[in-house]
Structures are given as C-alpha cells and as structure tokens.
PASEBA-1860 file (N, C-alpha, C; in nm, 3 decimals):
! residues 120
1> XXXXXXXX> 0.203/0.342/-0.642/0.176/0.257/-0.756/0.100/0.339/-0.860 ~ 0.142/0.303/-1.022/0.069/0.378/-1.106/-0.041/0.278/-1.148 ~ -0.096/0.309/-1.254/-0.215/0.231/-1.320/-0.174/0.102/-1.386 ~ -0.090/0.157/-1.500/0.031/0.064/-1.520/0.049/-0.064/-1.448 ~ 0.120/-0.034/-1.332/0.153/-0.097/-1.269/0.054/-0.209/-1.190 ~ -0.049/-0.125/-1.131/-0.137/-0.209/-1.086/-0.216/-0.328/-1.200 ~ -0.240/-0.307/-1.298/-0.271/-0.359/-1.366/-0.165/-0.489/-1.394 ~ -0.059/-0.485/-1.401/0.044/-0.602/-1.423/0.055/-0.654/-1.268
9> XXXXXXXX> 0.026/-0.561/-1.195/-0.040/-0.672/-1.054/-0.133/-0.719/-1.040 ~ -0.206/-0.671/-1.111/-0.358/-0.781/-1.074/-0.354/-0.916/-1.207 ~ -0.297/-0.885/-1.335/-0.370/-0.977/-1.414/-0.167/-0.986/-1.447 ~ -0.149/-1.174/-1.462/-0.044/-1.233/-1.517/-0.050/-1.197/-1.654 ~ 0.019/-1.281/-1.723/0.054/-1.312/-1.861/-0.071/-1.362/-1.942 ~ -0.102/-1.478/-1.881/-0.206/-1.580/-1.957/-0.324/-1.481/-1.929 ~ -0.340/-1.431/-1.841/-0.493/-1.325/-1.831/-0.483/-1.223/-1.918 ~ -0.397/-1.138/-1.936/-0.344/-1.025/-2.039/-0.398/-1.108/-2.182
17> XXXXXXXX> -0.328/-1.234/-2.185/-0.371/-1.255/-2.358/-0.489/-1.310/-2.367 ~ -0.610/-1.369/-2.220/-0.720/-1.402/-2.259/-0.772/-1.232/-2.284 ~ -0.786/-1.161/-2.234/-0.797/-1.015/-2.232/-0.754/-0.970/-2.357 ~ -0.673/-0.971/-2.449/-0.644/-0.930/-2.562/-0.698/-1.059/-2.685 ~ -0.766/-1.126/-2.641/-0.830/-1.201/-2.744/-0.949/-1.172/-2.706 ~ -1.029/-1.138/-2.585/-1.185/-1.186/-2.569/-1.164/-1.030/-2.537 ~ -1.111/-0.918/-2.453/-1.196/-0.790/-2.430/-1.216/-0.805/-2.266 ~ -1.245/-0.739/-2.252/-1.316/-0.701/-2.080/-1.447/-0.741/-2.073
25> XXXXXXXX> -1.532/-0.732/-2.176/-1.641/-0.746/-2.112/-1.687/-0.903/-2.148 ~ -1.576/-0.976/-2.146/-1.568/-1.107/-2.159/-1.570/-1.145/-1.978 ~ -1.541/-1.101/-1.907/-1.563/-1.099/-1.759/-1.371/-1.206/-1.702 ~ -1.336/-1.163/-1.801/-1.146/-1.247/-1.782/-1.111/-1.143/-1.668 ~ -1.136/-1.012/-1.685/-1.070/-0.896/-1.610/-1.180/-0.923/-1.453 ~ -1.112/-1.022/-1.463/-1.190/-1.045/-1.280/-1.202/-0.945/-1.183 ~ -1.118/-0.861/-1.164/-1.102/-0.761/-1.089/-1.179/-0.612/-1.082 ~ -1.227/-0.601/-1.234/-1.305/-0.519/-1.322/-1.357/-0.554/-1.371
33> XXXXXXXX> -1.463/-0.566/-1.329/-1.644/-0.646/-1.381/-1.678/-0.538/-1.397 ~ -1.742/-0.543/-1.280/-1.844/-0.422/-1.198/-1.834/-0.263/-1.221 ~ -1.922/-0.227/-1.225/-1.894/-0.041/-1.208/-1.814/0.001/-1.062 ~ -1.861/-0.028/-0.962/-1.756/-0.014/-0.858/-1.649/-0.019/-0.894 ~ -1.616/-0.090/-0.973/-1.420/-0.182/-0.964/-1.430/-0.087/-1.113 ~ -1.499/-0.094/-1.200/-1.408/0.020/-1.300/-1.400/0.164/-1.290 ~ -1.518/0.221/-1.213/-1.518/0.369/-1.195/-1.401/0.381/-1.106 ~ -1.392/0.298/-1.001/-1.338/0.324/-0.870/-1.188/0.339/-0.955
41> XXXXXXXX> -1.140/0.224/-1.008/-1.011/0.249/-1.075/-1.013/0.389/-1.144 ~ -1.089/0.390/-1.250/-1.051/0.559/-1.348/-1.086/0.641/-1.246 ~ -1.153/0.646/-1.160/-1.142/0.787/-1.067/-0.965/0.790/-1.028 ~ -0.964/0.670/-0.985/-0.836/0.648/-0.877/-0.686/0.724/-0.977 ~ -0.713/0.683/-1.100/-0.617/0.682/-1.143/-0.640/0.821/-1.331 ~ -0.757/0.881/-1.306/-0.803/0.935/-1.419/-0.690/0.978/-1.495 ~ -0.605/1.072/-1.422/-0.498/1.163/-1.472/-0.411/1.082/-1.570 ~ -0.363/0.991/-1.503/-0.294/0.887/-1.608/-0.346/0.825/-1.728
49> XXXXXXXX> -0.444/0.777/-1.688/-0.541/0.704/-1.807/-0.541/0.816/-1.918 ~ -0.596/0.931/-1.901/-0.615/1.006/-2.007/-0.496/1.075/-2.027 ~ -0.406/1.046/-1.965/-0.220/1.101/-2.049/-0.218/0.978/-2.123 ~ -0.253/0.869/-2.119/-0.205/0.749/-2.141/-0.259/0.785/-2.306 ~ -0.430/0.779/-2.314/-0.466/0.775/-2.387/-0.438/0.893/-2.536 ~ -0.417/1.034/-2.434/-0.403/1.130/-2.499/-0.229/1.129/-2.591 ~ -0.151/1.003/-2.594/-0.048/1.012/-2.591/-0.008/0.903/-2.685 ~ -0.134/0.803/-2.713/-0.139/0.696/-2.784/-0.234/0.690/-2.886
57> XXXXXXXX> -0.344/0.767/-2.882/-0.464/0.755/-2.989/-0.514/0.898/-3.001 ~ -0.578/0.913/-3.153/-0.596/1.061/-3.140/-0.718/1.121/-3.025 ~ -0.734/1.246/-3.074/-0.832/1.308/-2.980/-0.936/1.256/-2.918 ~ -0.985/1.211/-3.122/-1.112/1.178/-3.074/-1.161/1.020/-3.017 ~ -1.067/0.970/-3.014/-1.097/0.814/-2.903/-1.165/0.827/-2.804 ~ -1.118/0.930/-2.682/-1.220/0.941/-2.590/-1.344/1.029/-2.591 ~ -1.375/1.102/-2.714/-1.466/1.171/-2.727/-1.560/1.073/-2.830 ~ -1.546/0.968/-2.876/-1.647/0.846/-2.924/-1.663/0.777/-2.797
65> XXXXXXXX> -1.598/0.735/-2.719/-1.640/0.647/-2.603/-1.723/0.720/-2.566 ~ -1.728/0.858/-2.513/-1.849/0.951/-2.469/-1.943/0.950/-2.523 ~ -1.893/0.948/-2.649/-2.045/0.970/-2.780/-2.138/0.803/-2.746 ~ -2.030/0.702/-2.728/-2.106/0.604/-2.716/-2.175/0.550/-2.580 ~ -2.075/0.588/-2.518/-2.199/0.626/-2.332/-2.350/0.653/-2.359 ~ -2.327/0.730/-2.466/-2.463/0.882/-2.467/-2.416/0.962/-2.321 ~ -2.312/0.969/-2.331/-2.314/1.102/-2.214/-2.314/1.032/-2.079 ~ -2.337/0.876/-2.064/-2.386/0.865/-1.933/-2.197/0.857/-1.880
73> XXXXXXXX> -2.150/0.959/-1.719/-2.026/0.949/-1.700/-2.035/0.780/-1.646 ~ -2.098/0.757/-1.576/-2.057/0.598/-1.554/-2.043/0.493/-1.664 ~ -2.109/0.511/-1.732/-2.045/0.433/-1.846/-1.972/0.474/-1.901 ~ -1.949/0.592/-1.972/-1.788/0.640/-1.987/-1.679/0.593/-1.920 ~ -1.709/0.592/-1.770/-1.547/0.581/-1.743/-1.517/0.417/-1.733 ~ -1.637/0.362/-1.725/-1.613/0.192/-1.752/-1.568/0.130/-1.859 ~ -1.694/0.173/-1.948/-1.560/0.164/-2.114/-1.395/0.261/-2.125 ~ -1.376/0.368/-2.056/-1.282/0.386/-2.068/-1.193/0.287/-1.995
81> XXXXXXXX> -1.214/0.258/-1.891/-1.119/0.200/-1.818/-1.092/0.039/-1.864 ~ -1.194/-0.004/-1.933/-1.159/-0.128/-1.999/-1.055/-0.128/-2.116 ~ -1.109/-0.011/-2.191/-1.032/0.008/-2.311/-0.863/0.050/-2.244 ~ -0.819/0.096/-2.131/-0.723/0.128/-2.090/-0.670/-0.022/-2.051 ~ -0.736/-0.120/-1.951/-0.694/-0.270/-1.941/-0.659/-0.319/-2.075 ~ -0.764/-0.313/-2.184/-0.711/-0.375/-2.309/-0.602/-0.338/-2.358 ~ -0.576/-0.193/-2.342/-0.438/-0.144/-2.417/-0.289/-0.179/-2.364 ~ -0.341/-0.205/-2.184/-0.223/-0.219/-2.158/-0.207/-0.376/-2.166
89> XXXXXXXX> -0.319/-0.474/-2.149/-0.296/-0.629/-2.143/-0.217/-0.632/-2.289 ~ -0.296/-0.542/-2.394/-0.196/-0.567/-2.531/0.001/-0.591/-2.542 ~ 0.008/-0.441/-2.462/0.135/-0.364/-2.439/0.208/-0.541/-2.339 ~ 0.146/-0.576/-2.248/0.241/-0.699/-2.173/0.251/-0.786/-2.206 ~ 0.153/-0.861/-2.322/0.181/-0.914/-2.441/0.274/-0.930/-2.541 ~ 0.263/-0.796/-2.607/0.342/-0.784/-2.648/0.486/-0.763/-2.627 ~ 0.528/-0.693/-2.521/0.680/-0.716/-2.472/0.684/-0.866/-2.422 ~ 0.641/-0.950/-2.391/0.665/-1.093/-2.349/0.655/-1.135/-2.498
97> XXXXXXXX> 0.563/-1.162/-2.597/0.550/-1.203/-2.722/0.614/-1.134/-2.821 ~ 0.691/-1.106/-2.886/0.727/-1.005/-3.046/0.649/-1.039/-3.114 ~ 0.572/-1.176/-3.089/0.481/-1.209/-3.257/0.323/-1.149/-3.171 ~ 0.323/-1.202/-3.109/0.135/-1.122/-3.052/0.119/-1.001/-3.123 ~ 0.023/-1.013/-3.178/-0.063/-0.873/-3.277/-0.151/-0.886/-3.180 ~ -0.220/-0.733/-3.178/-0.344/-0.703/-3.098/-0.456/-0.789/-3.196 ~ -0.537/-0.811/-3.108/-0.683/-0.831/-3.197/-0.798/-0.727/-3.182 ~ -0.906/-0.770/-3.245/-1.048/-0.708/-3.222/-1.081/-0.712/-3.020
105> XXXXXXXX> -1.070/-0.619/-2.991/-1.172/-0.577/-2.833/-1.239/-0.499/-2.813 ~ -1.326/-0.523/-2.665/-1.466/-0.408/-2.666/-1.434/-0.272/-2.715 ~ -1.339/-0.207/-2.715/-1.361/-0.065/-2.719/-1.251/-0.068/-2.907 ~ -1.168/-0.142/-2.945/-1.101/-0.136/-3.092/-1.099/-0.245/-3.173 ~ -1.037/-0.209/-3.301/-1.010/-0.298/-3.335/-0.901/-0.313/-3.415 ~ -0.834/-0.385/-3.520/-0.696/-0.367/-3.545/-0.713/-0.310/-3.729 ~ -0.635/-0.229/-3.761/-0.632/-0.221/-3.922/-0.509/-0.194/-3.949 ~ -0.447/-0.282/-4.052/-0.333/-0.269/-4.066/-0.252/-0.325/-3.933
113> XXXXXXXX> -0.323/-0.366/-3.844/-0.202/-0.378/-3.782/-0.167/-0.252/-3.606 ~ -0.286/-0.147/-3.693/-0.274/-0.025/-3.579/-0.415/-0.051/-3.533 ~ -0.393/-0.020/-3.382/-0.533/-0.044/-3.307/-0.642/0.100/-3.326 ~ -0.721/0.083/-3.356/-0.809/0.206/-3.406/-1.000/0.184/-3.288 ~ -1.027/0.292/-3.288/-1.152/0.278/-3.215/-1.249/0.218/-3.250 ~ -1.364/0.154/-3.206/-1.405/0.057/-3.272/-1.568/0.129/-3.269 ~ -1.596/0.199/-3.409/-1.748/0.315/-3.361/-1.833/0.147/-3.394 ~ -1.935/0.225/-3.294/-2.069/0.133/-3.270/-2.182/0.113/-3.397
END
C-alpha cells in the first residue's frame, strides 16, 4: 500500500471534504491527531510524501513548514503530513466533485484558484 492509498482507506468522501473545508487540525482526520499517528505515518511513508510534494509545489513549501516548526523535526513532519492529508483529501474531492475548489487549510491557502503555502 502507498500513502495515497492508505489515506483513501482510512477517510471516505464526506471526511475528505470535512478535511478540505476545516484542515487537520480541526481533529476530522481521526486517524491523525496525535504525533504518534502523524510522525508514524511520514516516517512510514517519507519518500513518497516528499516526491509527492516535490512534484506539486515549489521548493520552498517544505522548507517554510520547517521554517515554521522552528526546526523542531516533530513538528515538521506533523504539519507535513497534514498538509499531505489536505492535499490529497483535496485531490478525492475533487475527482468525485468537478465543481469542489480547494479552500483555505492548516498548512495553504487558495489564490486564484492555485493552492499556495500559507506563511505564518
């Protein structure tokens, strides 16, 4: 199983779009509260996440999430890994919806229409 994937196994349809209206740290991502459950995922699955990311947003996306950690890696990889749930709850959304636009979430927000990082 990829990340991807697990992710469209743990959270349906209707969770994806509470997740793309409220964010992760709205506590919808039941599965990923906790630092356990988000580190444990981006460890599990780092390689992907950051192809994912490196492949969809520029450089510096994950080098502001760092900046906004302050360096701490556990919070890094929690906001990363949320911001990775948000992107993909967007993405299953959107292929089920054509009209769903992303909104504002913890880690972006929308301009124009394109999801952009959201500095602190």
């Amino acid at each position: 199983m990829n990340a991807i994937q697990e992710i469209k196994d743990t959270y349906d349809l209707e969770t994806c779009t509470e997740i793309v209206a409220h964010g992760c740290q709205s506590g919808v991502c039941f599965k990923h509260i906790y630092y356990g459950d988000t580190i444990g995922f981006f460890d599990k699955y780092e390689d992907e996440i950051m192809d994912y990311f490196e492949s969809c947003y520029d450089e510096d996306f994950l080098v502001n999430i760092f900046k906004d950690a302050n360096c701490d890696l556990g919070l890094y990889k929690n906001s990363v890994c949320w911001a990775f749930i948000e992107a993909v709850a967007c993405d299953i959304t959107c292929e089920a919806e054509d009209t769903v636009q992303p909104l504002d979430t913890h880690m972006y927000h929308t301009v124009d229409g394109e999801l952009v990082y959201r500095n602190a």
